[in-house]
C-alpha positions in Angstrom: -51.5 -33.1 34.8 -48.6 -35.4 36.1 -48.6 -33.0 39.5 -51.7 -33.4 39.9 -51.7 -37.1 39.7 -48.5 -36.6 41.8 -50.5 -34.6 44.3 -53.5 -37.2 44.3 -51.1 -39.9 45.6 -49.5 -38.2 48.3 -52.8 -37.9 50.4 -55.0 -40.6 51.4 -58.9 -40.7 49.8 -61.4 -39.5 52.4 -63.7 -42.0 51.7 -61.0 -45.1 51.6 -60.1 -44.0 55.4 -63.6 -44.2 56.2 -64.1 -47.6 54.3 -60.9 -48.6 55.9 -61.7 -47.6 59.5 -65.5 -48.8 59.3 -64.3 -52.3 58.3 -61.9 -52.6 61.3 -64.4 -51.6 63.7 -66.5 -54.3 62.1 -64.4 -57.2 62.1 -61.7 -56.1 64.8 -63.7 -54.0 67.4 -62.0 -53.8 70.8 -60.5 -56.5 71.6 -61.1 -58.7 68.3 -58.2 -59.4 65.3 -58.7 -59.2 61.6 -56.4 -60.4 59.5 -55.5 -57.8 56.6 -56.4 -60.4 53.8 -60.1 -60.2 54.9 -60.2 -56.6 55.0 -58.4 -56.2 51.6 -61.3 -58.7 50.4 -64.6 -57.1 51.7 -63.4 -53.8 51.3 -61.5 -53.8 47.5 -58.8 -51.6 47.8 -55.3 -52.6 46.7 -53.1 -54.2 49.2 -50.4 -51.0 49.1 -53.5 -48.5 49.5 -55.2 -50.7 52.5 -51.5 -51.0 54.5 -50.9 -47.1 54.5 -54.5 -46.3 55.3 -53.7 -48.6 58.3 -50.6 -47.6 59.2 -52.0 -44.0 59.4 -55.1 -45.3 62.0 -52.2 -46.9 64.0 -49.5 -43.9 63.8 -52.3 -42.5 65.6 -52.7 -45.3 68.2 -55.9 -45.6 66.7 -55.1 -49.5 66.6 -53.0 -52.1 66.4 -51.1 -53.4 62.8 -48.6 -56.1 63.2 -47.5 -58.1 60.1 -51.1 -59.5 58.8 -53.4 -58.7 61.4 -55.2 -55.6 63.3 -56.3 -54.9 66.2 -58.4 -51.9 67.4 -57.3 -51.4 71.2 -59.8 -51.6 74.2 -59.3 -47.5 74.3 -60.5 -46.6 71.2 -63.9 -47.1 71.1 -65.0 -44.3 68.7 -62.5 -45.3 66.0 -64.7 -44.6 63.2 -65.9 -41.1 64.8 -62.2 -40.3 65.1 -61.9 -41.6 61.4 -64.4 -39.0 59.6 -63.1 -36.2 61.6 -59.8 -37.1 60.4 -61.5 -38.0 56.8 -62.9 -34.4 57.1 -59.4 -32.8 57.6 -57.9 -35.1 54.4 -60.3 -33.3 52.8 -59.6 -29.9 53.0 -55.9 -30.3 52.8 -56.8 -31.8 48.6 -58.6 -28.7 48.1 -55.9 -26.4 49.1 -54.0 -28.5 47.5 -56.3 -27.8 44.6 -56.0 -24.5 44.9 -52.9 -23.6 44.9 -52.1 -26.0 41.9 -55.0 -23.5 40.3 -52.6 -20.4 41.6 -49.4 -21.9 40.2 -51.2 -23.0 36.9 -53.2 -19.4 36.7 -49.6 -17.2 36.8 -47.8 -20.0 34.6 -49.7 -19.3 31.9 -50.8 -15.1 32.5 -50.1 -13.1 29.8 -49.3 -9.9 32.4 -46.4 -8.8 33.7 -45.4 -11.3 36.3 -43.6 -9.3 38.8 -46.9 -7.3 38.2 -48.6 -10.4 39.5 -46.2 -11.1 42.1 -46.7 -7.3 43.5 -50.5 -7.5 43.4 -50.1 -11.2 45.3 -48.0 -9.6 48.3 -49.8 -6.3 48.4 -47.5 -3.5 47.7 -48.8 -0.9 44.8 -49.4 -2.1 41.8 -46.9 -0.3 39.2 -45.8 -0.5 35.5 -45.0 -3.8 34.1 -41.0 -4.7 34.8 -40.3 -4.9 31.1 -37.8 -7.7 32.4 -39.9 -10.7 32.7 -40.6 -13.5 29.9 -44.1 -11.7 29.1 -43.3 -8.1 29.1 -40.0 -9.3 26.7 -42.7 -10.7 24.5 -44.9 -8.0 24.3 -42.0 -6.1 23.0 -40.6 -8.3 21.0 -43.9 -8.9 19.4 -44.5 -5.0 19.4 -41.1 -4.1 18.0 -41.9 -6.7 14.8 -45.0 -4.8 14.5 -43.4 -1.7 14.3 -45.2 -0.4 17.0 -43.8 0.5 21.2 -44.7 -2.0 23.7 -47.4 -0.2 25.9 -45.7 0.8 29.0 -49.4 0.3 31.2 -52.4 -1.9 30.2 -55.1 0.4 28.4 -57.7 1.4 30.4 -60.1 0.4 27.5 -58.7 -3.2 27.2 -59.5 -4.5 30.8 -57.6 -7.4 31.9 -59.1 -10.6 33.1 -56.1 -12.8 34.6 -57.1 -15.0 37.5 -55.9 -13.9 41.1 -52.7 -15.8 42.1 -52.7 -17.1 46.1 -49.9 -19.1 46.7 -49.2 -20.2 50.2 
């Protein structure tokens, strides 16, 4: 949960850019000046949030952000067009971020062999569990208490259902 939060913070909201850009166009089109206090009022978002949405239009010499004021330059009339494709790129980069915090979370907590896993991932043959890593140890331990031997392959009756780990 707390990487995911984490992960939510490092990449600007979509829709806030949008907001963001759509305002300066409105009140600073080419050649007009906003000052940041009236964007932060009409649009709501935090003061923080609002400055690094703007610094990210202008790190693309989208516009201009001195101090308290913007400034969309004469050459970027399609500032909110460049906005949503850029809005639409934010996008998919959460959900792979998504993703692979699904992958990470899906082979944390398998209960198969995770060099198994690892194998499977990379695409080499799948083979016997390792009997080395922290789940095949437990099967054994578990097995041995029960007086019984750690199965060596999964039973073909007992089909495994673990997700599919993708890691990037």
């Amino acid at each position: 949960t707390h990487v995911r939060t984490w992960l939510e913070r490092q990449r600007p909201r979509p829709e806030d850019l949008i907001q963001v850009a759509s305002l300066v166009a409105q009140h600073a089109g080419p050649g007009k000046m906003a000052l940041v206090d009236s964007l932060i009022a009409s649009s709501g978002i935090g003061r923080t949030r609002l400055e690094s949405l703007l610094a990210l239009l202008a790190n693309a010499g989208w516009l201009e952000h001195k101090m308290d004021w913007v400034r969309v330059p004469e050459t970027c009339t399609d500032l909110l067009d460049r906005a949503r494709a850029l809005a639409a790129r934010l996008k998919s980069l959460r959900e792979r971020d998504h993703q692979r915090m699904r992958s990470v979370s899906a082979y944390v907590i398998g209960r198969n062999c995770r060099h198994e896993s690892m194998r499977r991932h990379f695409g080499t043959a799948a083979q016997r569990p390792c009997g080395v890593c922290d789940n095949c140890r437990t099967k054994a331990t578990h097995a041995a208490a029960n007086g019984n031997t750690p199965p060596s392959e999964p039973e073909p009756s007992a089909p495994t259902h673990e997700p599919e780990v993708i890691f990037e």
